[in-house]
C-alpha positions in Angstrom: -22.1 3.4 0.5 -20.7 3.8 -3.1 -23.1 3.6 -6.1 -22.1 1.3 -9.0 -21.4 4.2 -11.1 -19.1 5.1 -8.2 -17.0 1.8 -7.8 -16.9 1.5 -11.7 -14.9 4.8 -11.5 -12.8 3.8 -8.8 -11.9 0.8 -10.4 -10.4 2.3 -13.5 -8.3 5.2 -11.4 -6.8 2.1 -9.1 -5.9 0.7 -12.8 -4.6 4.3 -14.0 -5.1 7.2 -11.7 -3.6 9.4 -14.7 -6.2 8.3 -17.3 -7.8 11.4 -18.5 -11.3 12.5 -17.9 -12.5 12.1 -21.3 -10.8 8.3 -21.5 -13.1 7.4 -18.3 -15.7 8.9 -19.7 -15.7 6.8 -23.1 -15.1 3.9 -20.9 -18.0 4.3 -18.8 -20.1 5.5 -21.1 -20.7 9.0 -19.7 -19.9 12.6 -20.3 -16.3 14.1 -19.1 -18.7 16.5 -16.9 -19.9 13.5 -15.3 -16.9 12.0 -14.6 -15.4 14.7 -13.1 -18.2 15.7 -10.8 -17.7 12.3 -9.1 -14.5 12.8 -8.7 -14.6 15.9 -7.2 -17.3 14.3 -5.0 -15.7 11.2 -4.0 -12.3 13.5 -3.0 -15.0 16.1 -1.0 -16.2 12.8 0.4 -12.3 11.9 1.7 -13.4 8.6 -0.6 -10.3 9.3 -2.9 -7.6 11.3 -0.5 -4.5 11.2 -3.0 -3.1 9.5 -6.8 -0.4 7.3 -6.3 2.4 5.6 -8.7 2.5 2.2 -9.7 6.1 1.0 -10.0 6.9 -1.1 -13.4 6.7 -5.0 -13.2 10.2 -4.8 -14.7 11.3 -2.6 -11.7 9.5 -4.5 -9.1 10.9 -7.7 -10.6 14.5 -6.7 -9.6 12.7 -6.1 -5.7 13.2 -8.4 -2.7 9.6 -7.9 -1.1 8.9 -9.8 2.2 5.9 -9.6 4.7 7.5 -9.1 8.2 5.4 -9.9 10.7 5.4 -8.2 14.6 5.1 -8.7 18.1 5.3 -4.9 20.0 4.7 -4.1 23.3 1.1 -2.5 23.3 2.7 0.5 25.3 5.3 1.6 22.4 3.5 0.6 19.4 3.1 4.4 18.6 7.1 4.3 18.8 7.5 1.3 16.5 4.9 2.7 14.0 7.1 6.3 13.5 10.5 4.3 13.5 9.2 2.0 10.9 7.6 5.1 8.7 11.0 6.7 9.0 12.0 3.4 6.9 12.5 4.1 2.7 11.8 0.3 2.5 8.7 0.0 4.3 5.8 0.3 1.8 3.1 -0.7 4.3 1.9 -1.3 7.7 -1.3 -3.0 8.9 -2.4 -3.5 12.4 -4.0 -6.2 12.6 -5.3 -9.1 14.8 -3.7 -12.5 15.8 -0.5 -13.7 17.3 0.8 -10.7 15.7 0.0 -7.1 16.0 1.6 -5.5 13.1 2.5 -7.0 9.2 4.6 -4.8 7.6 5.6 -4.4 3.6 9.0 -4.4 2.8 10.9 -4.0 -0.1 14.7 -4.2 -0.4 17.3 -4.1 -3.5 18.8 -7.2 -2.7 18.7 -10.8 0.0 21.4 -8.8 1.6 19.8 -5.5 2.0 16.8 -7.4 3.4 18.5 -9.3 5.9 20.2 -5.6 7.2 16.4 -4.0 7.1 14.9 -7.0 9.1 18.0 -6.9 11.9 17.5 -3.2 11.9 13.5 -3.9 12.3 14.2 -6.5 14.7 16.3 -4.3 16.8 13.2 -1.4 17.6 12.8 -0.3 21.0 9.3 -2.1 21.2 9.6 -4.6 18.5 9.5 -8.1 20.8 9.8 -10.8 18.1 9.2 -10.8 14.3 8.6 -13.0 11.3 9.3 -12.5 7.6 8.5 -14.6 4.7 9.6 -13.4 0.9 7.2 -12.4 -1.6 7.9 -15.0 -4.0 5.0 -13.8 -6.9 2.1 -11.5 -6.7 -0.9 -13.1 -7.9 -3.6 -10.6 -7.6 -2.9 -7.1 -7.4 -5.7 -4.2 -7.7 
């Protein structure tokens, strides 16, 4: 279980995981020793495992992003899972429960290059059926 003082921190490195120590620590009204002795804690933890980049909403704009949605037979799902991480374009995969057993995260440089990247999904040794719907506007993103 995370303290207060714990998710208050996390929340400002999901908003900028390059903000320095001493910016956190004005912003949370602690000392830079402080702030870095929960991080190193939270990463000793496995709480915080990597820093990531954010891509510009000017970049992303010029992104097809779609939700593609899977059916895979149970006994190659490993298979499907390293043929899809072997994908550029896929940005996530979730398991997850349902009449599907896998949502994946694309994002593509054009309508055409996603229609090539869902035929290519589509076509997976394992892959049964799929679904995709197009990210028309993020709403919430933390």
């Amino acid at each position: 279980m995370l303290s207060n003082a714990e998710q208050a921190l996390l929340s400002l490195l999901r908003a900028n995981a390059r903000a320095s120590t001493a910016e956190l620590a004005r912003r949370l009204g602690v000392s830079r020793t402080t702030v870095q002795s929960r991080i190193e804690r939270l990463e000793q933890r496995g709480i915080i495992t990597g820093y990531g980049v954010r891509l510009s909403p000017d970049y992303e704009q010029g992104l097809v992003r779609a939700h593609v949605l899977l059916t895979v037979t149970p006994k190659l799902a490993d298979k499907v899972v390293r043929s899809l991480q072997a994908l550029a374009p896929v940005r996530t995969l979730h398991s997850v429960s349902g009449n599907f057993d896998m949502i994946v995260i694309v994002d593509a440089p054009s309508i055409k290059d996603l229609d090539t990247l869902l035929d290519e999904i589509g076509a997976m040794d394992g892959v049964e059926r799929t679904s995709s719907s197009i990210i028309l506007s993020t709403r919430i993103d933390r």
